[in-house]
C-alpha positions as CSV (number, residue, x, y, z in Angstrom):
1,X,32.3,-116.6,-85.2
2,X,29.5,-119.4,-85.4
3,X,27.0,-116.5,-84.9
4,X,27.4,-114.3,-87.7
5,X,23.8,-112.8,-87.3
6,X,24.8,-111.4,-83.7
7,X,24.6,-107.3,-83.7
8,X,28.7,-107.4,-83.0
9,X,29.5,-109.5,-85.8
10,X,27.2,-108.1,-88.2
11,X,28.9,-104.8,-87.6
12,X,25.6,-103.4,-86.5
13,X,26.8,-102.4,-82.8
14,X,30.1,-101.2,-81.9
15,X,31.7,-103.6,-78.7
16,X,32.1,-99.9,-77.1
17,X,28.5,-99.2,-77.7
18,X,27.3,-103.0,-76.5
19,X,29.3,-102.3,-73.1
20,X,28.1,-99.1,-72.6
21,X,24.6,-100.7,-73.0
22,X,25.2,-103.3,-70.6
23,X,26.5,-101.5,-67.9
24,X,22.4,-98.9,-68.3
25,X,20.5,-102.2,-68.3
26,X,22.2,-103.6,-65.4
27,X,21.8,-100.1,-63.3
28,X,18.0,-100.5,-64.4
29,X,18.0,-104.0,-63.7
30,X,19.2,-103.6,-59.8
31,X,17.3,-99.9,-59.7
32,X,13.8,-101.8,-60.2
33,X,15.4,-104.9,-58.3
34,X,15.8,-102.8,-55.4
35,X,12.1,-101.4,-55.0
36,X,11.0,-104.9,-55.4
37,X,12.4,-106.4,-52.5
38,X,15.9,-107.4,-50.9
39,X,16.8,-111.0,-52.3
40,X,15.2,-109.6,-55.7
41,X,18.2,-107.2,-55.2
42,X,20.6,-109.9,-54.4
43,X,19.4,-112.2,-57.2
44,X,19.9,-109.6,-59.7
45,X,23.5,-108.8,-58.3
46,X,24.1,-112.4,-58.6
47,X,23.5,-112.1,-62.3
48,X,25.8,-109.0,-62.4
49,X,28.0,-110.8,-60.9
50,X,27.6,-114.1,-63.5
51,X,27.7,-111.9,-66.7
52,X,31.1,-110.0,-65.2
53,X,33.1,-113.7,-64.8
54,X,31.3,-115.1,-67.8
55,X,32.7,-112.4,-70.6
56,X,35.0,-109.7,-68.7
57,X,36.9,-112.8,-66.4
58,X,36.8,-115.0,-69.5
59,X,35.1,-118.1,-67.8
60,X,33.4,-118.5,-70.9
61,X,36.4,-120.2,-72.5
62,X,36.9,-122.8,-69.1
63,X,36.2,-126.6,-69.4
64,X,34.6,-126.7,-65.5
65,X,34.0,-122.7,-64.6
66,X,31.9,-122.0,-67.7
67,X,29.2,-124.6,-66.9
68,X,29.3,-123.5,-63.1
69,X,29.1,-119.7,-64.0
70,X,26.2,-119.9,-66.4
71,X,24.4,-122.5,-63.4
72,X,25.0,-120.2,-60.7
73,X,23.8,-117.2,-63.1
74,X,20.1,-120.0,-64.0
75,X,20.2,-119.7,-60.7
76,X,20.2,-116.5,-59.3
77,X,17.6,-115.3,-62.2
78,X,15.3,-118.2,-61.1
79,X,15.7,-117.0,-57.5
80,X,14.6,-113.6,-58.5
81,X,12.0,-114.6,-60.4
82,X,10.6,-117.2,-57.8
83,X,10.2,-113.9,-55.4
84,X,8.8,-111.7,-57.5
85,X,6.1,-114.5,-58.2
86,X,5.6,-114.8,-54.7
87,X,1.8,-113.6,-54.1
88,X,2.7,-112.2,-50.6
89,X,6.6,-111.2,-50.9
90,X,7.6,-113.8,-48.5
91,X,11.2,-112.9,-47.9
92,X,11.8,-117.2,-47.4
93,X,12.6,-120.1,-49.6
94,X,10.3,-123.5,-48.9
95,X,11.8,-126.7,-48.7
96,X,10.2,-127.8,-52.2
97,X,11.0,-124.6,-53.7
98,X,14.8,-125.4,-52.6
99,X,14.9,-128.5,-53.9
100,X,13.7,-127.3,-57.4
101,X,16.2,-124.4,-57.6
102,X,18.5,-127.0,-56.8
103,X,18.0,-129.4,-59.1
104,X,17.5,-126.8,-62.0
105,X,20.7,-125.3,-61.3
106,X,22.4,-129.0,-61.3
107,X,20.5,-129.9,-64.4
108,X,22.5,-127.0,-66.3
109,X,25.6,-127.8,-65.0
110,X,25.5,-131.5,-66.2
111,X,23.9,-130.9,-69.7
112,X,24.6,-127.2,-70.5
113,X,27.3,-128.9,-73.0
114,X,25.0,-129.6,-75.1
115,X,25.6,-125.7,-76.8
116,X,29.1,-126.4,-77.5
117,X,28.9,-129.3,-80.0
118,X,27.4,-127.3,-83.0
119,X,30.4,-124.7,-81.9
120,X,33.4,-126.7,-81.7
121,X,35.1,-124.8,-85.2
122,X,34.6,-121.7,-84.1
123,X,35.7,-122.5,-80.4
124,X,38.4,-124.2,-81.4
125,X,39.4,-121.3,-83.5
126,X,38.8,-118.8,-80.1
127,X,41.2,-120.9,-78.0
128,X,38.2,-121.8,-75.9
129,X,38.6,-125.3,-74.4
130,X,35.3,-126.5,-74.1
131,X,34.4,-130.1,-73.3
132,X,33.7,-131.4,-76.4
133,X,36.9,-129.9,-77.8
134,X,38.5,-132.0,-74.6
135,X,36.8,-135.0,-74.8
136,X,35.0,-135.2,-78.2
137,X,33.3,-138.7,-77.7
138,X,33.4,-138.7,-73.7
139,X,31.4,-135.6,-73.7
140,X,28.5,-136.4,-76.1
141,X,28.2,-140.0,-74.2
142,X,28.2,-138.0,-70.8
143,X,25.6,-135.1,-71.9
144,X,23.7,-138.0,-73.2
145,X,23.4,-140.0,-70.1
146,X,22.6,-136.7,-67.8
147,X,19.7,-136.1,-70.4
148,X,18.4,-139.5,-69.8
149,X,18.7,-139.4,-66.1
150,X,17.4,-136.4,-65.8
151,X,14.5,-137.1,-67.9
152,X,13.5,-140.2,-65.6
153,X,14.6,-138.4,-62.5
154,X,11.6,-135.6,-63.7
155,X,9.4,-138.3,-64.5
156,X,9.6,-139.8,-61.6
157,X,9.6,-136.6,-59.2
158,X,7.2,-134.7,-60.9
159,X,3.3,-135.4,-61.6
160,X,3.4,-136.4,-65.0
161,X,0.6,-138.2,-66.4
162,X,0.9,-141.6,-68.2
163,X,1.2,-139.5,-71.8
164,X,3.1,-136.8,-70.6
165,X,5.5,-138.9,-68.9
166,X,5.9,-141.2,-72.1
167,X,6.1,-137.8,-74.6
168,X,9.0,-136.2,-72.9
169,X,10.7,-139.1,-71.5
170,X,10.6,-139.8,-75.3
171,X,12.0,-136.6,-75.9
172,X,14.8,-137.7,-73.9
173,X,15.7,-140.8,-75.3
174,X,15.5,-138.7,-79.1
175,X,17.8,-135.9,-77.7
176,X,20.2,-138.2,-75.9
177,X,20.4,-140.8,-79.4
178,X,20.8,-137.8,-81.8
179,X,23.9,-136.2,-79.9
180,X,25.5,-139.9,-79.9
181,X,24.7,-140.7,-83.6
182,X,25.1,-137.4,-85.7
183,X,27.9,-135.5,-84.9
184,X,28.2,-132.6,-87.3
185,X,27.6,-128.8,-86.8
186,X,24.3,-128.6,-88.6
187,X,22.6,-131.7,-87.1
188,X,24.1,-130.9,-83.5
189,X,21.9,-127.6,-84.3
190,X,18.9,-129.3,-84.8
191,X,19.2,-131.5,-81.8
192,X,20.2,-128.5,-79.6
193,X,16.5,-127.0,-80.6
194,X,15.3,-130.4,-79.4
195,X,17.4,-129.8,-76.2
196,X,16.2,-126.6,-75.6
197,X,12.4,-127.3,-75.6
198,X,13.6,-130.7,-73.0
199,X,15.0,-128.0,-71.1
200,X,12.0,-125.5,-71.1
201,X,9.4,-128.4,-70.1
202,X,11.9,-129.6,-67.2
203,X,12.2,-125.9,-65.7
204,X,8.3,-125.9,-66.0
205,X,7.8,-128.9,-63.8
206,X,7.7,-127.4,-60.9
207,X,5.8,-124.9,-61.7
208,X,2.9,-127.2,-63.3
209,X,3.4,-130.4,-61.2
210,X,-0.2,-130.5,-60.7
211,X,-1.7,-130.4,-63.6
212,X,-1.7,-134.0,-64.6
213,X,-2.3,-135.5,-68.0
């Protein structure tokens, strides 16, 4: 309903057709998962799994499972992903890599709200109970704080150089002010572009924690 442009809305694919597709990209998915390697396998059931709860179970419309469901699905894609990346398929997670996955996974479960404030009519109109439809002010002042903890918690855990710690802790502070200050559907858009780049650049930090600027 706030996504008009989507294939189903638009009428350009049937929701027949849209499951049918589904079901032949998730046998392709776990056929190429399998040659790949075991927990490839297993990370790409996970996200099976995450996309069956999230639409068929209807978790999407749940004030605590939603966030979980779409953290636990982050999760298992980045778990694939971190083995196929692996240079010698080691079949083992380090104690660094852990903590990442971790901490990623935690990081969308705490902030992941952020996509429901440009929503709330047409969630509202669903019968979704989202937290912002629970808690219209408690929400925006919660996802605010995570962003700004999490944004010092990278800083400080990551190797960011004096100007890249300042730009995206910056960033931050400038996603975290707009949610509190402008709270209508079209500027909640524009900061959730903002949130999505902070979120990009924190999933990256691990990845590039030694190239320092």
């Amino acid at each position: 309903m706030d996504k008009p442009w989507r294939p189903v809305p638009s009428g350009r694919i049937s929701i027949a057709q849209i499951r049918c597709l589904r079901w032949i990209l998730v046998a392709g998915c776990l056929a190429i998962s399998f040659f790949v390697g075991r927990l490839v396998l297993c990370a790409s059931l996970g996200v099976t799994l995450y996309t069956i709860l999230y639409d068929d179970f209807l978790l999407r419309g749940h004030l605590i499972f939603r966030n979980l469901c779409i953290a636990a699905g982050y999760l298992a894609f980045e778990v694939g992903a971190l083995f196929i990346m692996k240079p010698t398929r080691i079949e083992r997670v380090e104690l660094e890599e852990l903590r990442s996955l971790a901490c990623c996974a935690l990081l969308v479960f705490t902030t992941f709200s952020a996509h429901d404030f440009p929503d709330v009519g047409g969630d509202k109109t669903s019968g979704r109970r989202t937290f912002p439809i629970v808690a219209p002010s408690a929400s925006r002042w919660f996802v605010s704080a995570m962003v700004i903890l999490w944004t010092m918690g990278i800083c400080h855990s990551w190797s960011f150089g004096p100007v890249s710690k300042g730009l995206f802790f910056g960033l931050g502070v400038f996603i975290a002010v707009r949610f509190l200050l402008f709270r209508d559907a079209p500027r909640d858009k524009y900061t959730l572009s903002w949130y999505k780049i902070w979120l990009i650049i924190a999933h990256l930090q691990p990845a590039g924690r030694k190239a320092i600027m």
